[in-house]
ZAMARGU-4260 file (C-alpha; in steps of 0.2 Angstrom, whole numbers, plus 5000, padded with zeros to 4 digits):
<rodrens>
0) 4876/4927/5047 | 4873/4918/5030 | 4881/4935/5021 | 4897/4933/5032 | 4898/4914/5027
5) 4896/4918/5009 | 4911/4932/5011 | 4921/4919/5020 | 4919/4906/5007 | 4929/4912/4992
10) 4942/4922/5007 | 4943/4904/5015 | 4948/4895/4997 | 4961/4908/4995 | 4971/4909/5011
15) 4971/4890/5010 | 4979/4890/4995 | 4992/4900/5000 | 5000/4888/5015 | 4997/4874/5004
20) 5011/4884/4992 | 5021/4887/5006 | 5021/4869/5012 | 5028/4866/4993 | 5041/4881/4993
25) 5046/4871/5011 | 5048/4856/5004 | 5063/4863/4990 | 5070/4874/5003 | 5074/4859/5016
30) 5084/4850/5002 | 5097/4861/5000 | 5112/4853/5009 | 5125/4869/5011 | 5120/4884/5020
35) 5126/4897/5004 | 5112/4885/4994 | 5099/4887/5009 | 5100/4906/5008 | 5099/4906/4990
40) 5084/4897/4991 | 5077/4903/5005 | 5079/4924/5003 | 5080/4921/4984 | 5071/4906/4978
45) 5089/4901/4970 | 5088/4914/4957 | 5073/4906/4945 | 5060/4919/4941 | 5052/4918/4924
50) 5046/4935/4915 | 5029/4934/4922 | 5034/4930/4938 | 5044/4941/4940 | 5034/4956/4934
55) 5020/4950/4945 | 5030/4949/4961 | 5037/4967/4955 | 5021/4974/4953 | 5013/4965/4968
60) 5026/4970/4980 | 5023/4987/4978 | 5004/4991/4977 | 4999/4987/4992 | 4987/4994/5007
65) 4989/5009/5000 | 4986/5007/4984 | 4969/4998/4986 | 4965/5007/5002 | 4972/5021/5005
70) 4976/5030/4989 | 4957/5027/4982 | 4952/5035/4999 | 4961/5047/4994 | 4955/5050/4978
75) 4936/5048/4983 | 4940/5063/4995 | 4948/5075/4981 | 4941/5068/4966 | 4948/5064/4948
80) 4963/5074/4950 | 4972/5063/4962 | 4970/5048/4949 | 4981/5059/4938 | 4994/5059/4953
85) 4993/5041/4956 | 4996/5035/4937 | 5015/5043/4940 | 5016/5024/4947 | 5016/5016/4930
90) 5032/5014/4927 | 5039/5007/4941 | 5042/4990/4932 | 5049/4997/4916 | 5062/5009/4928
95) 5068/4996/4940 | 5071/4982/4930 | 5077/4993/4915 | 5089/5002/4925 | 5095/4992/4937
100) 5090/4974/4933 | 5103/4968/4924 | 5117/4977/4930 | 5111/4971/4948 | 5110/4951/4941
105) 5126/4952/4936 | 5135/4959/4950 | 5124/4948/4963 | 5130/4933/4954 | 5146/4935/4954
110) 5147/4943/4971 | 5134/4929/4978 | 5125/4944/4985 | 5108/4938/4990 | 5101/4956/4998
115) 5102/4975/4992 | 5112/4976/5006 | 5125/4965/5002 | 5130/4974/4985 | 5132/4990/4995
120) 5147/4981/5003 | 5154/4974/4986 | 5153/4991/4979 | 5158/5002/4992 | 5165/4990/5007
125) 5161/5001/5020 | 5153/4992/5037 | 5144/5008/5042 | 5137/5011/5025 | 5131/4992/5026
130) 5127/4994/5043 | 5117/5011/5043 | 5108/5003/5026 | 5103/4988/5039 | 5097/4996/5053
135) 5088/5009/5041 | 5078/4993/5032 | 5073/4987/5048 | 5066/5003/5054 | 5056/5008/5038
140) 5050/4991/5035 | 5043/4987/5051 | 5034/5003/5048 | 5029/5000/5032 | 5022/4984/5038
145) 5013/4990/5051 | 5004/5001/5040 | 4999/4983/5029 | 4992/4974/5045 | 4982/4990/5049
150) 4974/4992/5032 | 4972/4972/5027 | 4963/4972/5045 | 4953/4986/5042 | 4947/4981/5028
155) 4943/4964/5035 | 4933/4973/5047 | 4925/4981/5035 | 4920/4969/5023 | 4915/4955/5035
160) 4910/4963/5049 | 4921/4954/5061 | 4931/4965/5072 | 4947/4969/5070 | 4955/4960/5080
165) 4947/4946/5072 | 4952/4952/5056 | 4971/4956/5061 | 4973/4938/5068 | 4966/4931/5052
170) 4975/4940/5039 | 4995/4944/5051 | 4995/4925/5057 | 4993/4919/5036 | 5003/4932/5031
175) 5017/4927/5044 | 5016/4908/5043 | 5016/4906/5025 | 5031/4919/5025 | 5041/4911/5039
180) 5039/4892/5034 | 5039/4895/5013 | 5051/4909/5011 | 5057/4919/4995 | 5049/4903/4983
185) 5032/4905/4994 | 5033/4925/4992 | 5037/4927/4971 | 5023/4911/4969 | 5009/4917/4980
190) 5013/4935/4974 | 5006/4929/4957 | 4991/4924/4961 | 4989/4939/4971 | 4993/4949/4957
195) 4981/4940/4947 | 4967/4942/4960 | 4970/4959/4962 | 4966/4961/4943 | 4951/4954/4946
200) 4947/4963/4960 | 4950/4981/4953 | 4938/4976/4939 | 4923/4970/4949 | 4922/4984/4959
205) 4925/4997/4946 | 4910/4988/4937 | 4900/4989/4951 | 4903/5008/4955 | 4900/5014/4935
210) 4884/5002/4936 | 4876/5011/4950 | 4878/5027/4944 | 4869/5023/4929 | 4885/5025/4919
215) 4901/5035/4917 | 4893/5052/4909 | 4881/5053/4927 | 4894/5049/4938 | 4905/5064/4932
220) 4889/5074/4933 | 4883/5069/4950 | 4902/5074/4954 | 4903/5090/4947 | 4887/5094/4959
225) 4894/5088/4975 | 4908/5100/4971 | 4916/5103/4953 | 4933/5104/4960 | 4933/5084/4960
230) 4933/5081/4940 | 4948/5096/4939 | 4967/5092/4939 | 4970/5102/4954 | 4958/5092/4965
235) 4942/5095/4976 | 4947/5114/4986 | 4964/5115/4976 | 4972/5100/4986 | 4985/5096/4970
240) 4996/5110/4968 | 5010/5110/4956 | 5025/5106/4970 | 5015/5093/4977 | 5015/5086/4960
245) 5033/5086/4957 | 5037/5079/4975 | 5025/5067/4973 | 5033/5061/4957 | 5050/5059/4965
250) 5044/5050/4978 | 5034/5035/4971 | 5039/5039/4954 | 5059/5038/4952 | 5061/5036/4967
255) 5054/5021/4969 | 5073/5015/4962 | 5078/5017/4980 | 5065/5005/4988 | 5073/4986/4992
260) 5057/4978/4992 | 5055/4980/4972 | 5074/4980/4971 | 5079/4964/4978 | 5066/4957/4965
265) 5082/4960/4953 | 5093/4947/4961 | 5079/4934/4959 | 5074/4932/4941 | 5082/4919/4928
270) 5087/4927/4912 | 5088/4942/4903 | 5072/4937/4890 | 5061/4934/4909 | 5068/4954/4912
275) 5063/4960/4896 | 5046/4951/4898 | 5042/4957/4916 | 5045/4976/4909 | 5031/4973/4898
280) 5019/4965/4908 | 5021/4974/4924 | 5023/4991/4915 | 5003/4985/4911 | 4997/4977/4928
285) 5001/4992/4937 | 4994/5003/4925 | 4977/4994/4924 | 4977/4990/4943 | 4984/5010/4947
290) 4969/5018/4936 | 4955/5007/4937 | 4956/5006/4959 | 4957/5026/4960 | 4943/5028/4948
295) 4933/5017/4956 | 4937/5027/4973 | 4934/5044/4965 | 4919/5038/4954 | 4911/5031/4972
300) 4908/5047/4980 | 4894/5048/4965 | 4886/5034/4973 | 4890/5035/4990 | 4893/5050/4995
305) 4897/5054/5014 | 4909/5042/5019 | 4921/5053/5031 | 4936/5043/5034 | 4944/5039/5016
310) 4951/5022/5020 | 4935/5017/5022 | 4929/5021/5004 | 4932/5007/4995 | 4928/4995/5010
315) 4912/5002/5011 | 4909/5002/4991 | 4912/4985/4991 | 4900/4980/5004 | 4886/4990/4997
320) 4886/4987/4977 | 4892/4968/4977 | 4884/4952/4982 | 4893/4943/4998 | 4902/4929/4988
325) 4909/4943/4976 | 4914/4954/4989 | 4923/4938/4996 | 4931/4938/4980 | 4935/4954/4980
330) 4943/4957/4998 | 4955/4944/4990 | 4964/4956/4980 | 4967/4971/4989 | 4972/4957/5005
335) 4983/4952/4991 | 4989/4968/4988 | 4994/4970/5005 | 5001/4951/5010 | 5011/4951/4994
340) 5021/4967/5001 | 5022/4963/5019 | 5030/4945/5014 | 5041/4951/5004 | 5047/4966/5019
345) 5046/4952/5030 | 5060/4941/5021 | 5072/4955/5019 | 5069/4958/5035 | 5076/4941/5039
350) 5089/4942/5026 | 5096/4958/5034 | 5097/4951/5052 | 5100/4931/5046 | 5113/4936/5030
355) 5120/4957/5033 | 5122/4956/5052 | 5124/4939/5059 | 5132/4931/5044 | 5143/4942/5040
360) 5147/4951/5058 | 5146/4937/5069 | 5151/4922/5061 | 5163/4930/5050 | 5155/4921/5033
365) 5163/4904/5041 | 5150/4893/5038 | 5155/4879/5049 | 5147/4891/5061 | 5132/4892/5051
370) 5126/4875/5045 | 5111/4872/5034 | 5100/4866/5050 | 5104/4881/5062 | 5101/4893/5048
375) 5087/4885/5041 | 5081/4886/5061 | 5089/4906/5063 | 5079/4912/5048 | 5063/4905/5053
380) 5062/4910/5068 | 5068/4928/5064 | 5056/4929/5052 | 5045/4925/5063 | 5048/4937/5077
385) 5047/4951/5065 | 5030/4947/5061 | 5025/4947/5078 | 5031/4962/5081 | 5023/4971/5070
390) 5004/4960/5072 | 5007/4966/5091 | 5011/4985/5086 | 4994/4984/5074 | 4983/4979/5089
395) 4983/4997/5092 | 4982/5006/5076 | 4986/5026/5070 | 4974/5035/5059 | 4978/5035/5040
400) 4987/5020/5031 | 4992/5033/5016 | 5005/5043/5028 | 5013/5031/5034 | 5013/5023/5019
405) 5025/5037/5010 | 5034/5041/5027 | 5041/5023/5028 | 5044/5026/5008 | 5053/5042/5009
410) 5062/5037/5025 | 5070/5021/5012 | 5072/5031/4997 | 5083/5044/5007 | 5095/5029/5012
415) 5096/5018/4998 | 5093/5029/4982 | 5108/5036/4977 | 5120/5025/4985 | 5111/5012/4974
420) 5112/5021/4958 | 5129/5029/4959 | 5136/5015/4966 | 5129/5007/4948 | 5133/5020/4936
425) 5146/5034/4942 | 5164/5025/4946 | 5169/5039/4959 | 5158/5036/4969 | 5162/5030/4987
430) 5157/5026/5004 | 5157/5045/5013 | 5147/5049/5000 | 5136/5034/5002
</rodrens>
């Protein structure tokens, strides 16, 4: 009992500083007068991200259960090799804000585009392109989401020791309020702290394995002895082969252009010096955060070997190399890993029902219909209801987060990739082809 009150401690500190960041990202939000302002605000935080920011809520946004969970579960299955695999994520700062950053800020400005989806109808003005793109996001995201729930429970579970209902109720309920009531200023300010936390986390437990096995030169050893296919490119029984490789690059790699989740991040940021910054620092962040979580998931099965299901790895790591109170600290980051994604899917979720749909299909962009109250009412409770929907699905969770994980990403890739970039770059292009 005392164990679980030292993990709660630290867990406890940081969920309440989350709501206490919504309640202030409320407060702006409710003095916007005009309902164009309130969606500003509300999907996009009125356009003011700084560099760092911004490359945090990039680079949060995007590793997520996966990332901490699923992909070192992964990698303490197959070995070092898949760590090779999992760096092709590096760039995914430098690539979607230096290709389509600044293009994208300065056609949603002076479009007023506050979704991904609402530049597809600037640029191609086509409702069953923006409507196909719509119901597509929806679909995917709630999938995608449903894969966070499940993992940030999991690992709840886990770590703590409470069920998983317990867990799920805990972590789907903050992730949802904070969300609902704070909107896109809650999402980008609590994404960097979570980015910061999750820096810390990937270093503590990445100590803790490399101290356990008595340093880096034994834990390759003891490896090579549970099977020498784990320290080889190709991975433990030849599990990496070369066209796994290349589709695996395409999909989180460059395709990770045709995912809304990072690219909405484009419409949101202030300047072009914050773009040039977040580039750097992101590019960095998900490189330290990418290598040093797989390592420490590949490295583990030195220490603890036996572990059958892979996302339980780094849950059960964590529990057996650190104190309570750190492991407290720790569940913090790969929690925020996965909040920091599902808020962020949760408000585009909103923005495409509340500003793609309703807005635009329904009231006819009249925003007599629309006033700042009943919009400010529409979008928290649709965001809402998503959420709910989703902690519901969870009660009853599938196997392995990593699968879902890239079938929601592929699925979103297909639909949004290239109409995204040669809707950018290639003046031909055009609505049946989108």
């Amino acid at each position: 009992m005392i164990d679980r009150i030292e993990i709660m401690i630290p867990l406890a500190l940081y969920l309440a500083l989350i709501m206490a960041i919504a309640l202030f990202a409320n407060k702006i939000a409710v003095r916007k007068t005009d309902t164009a302002g309130f969606m500003e605000e509300y999907f996009l935080g009125s356009r003011s991200m700084g560099g760092f920011v911004l490359a945090m809520a990039i680079i949060t946004t995007y590793t997520s259960a996966s990332s901490f969970i699923g992909g070192p579960g992964v990698a303490y299955k197959l070995g070092l090799g898949w760590i090779l695999l999992s760096m092709i994520q590096v760039p995914t700062a430098f690539l979607t804000l230096g290709i389509l950053g600044k293009r994208f800020a300065i056609i949603a400005r002076r479009t007023n585009a506050v979704t991904v989806t609402d530049l597809l109808r600037a640029r191609y003005n086509s409702d069953a392109v923006v409507i196909l793109a719509s119901v597509a996001l929806l679909v995917f995201f709630m999938s995608s989401m449903l894969a966070q729930f499940i993992g940030g429970a999991r690992l709840f579970e886990s770590i703590t020791g409470y069920s998983y209902q317990t867990g799920l109720l805990i972590f789907g309920l903050t992730v949802i309020i904070y969300t609902t009531v704070g909107g896109f200023r809650a999402v980008i300010l609590t994404d960097t702290i979570q980015g910061i936390m999750m820096v810390m986390a990937s270093i503590a437990i990445l100590v803790a394995v490399i101290a356990a096995g008595g340093g880096v030169s034994n834990v390759i050893s003891s490896l090579h002895s549970i099977d020498p296919g784990l320290i080889t490119p190709n991975g433990a029984g030849e599990s990496i082969p070369k066209p796994f490789i290349l589709s695996f690059w395409v999909l989180v790699g460059f395709g990770i252009l045709g995912l809304p989740q990072t690219t909405q991040k484009c419409l949101g940021f202030r300047d072009s010096k914050s773009l040039h910054s977040a580039m750097i620092i992101g590019t960095a962040v998900v490189g330290f955060t990418m290598l040093t979580m797989h390592l420490a998931g590949a490295m583990g099965r030195a220490v603890l070997p036996g572990i059958e299901i892979g996302d339980l790895a780094i849950p059960t790591i964590t529990v057996k190399l650190l104190s309570p109170f750190w492991a407290g600290i720790f569940i913090a980051g790969p929690l925020a890993a996965i909040m920091s994604t599902v808020d962020s899917m949760l408000i585009i979720c909103s923005a495409t029902i509340v500003k793609d749909l309703y807005f635009h299909y329904v009231a006819h962009n009249d925003t007599a219909q629309l006033p700042p109250k009943k919009i400010r009412y529409m979008s928290l409770i649709v965001t809402g209801v998503i959420g709910l929907i989703v902690f519901f699905a969870a009660l009853n969770p599938p196997a392995l987060l990593v699968w879902i994980n890239l079938f929601a990403f592929g699925g979103l890739e297909a639909v949004f990739l290239w109409p995204t970039l040669f809707g950018l770059y290639w003046e031909r292009a055009n609505s049946t082809g989108a």
